[in-house]
N, C-alpha and C positions, 0 to 999 in steps of 0.2 A: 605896866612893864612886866613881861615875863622874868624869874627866880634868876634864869640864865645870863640875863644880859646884868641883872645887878652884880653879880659873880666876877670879882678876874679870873681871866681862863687859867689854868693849872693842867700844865702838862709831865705828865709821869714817864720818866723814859728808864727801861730794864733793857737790860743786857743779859741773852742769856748764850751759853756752849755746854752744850750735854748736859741739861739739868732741868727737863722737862717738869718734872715732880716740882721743885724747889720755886721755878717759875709760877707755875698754877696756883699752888699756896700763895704765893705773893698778890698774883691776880685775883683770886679770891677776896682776901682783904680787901684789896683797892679798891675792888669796884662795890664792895659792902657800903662805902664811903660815900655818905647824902650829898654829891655836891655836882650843880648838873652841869657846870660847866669845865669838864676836865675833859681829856683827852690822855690816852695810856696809848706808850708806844713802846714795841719793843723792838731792839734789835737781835735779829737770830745770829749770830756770830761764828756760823759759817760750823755748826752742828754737826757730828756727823751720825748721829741716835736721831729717833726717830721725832727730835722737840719739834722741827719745824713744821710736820705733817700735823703732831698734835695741836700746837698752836693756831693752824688754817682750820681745824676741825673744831676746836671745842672754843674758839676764842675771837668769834667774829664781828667783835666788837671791838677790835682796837685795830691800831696802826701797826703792819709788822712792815720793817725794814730790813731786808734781806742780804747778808754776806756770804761769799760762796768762801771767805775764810775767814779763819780766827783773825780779829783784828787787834784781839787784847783789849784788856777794860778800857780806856783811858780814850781810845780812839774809835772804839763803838760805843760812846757817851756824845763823842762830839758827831759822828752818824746821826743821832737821835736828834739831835736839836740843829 
C-alpha cells in the first residue's frame, strides 16, 4: 500500500484579502509538512493587490477558490470546505 492511502486526507483551507506576503509564508510552512496526503486550498477573498495573480503564479499546487468580493472570514471558511 502506498504512504497516501494509509494517511487520512487533511485538507488546509486559508483565506486570504490583501495579504499576498502573509499567505506565502503560511504556504511555505505547510507544504514544508511530510505528509502526502493533504490537499491546501485557499480562498482568494475578493483581493484587490495583486495576491491572486501571485498566488496562480508562484503556487500551483493548491486549490484556489475564487471571490470577486470580500466575503469576510467566517463565510470564506465555509467556501473552502
Amino acid at each position: 500500500m502506498e504512504k497516501e492511502s494509509l494517511q487520512p486526507k487533511v485538507a488546509v483551507v486559508l483565506s486570504n484579502y490583501n495579504s499576498y506576503e502573509l499567505l506565502s509564508e503560511a504556504l511555505s510552512s505547510i507544504l514544508k509538512i511530510d505528509y502526502a496526503n493533504m490537499i491546501i486550498i485557499v480562498v482568494e477573498n475578493g483581493s484587490t493587490d495583486d495576491s491572486l495573480h501571485n498566488l496562480k503564479r508562484n503556487h500551483r499546487d493548491i486549490i484556489i477558490i475564487e471571490s470577486k468580493k470580500n466575503l469576510l472570514y467566517t463565510e470564506a471558511y465555509n467556501w473552502g470546505f
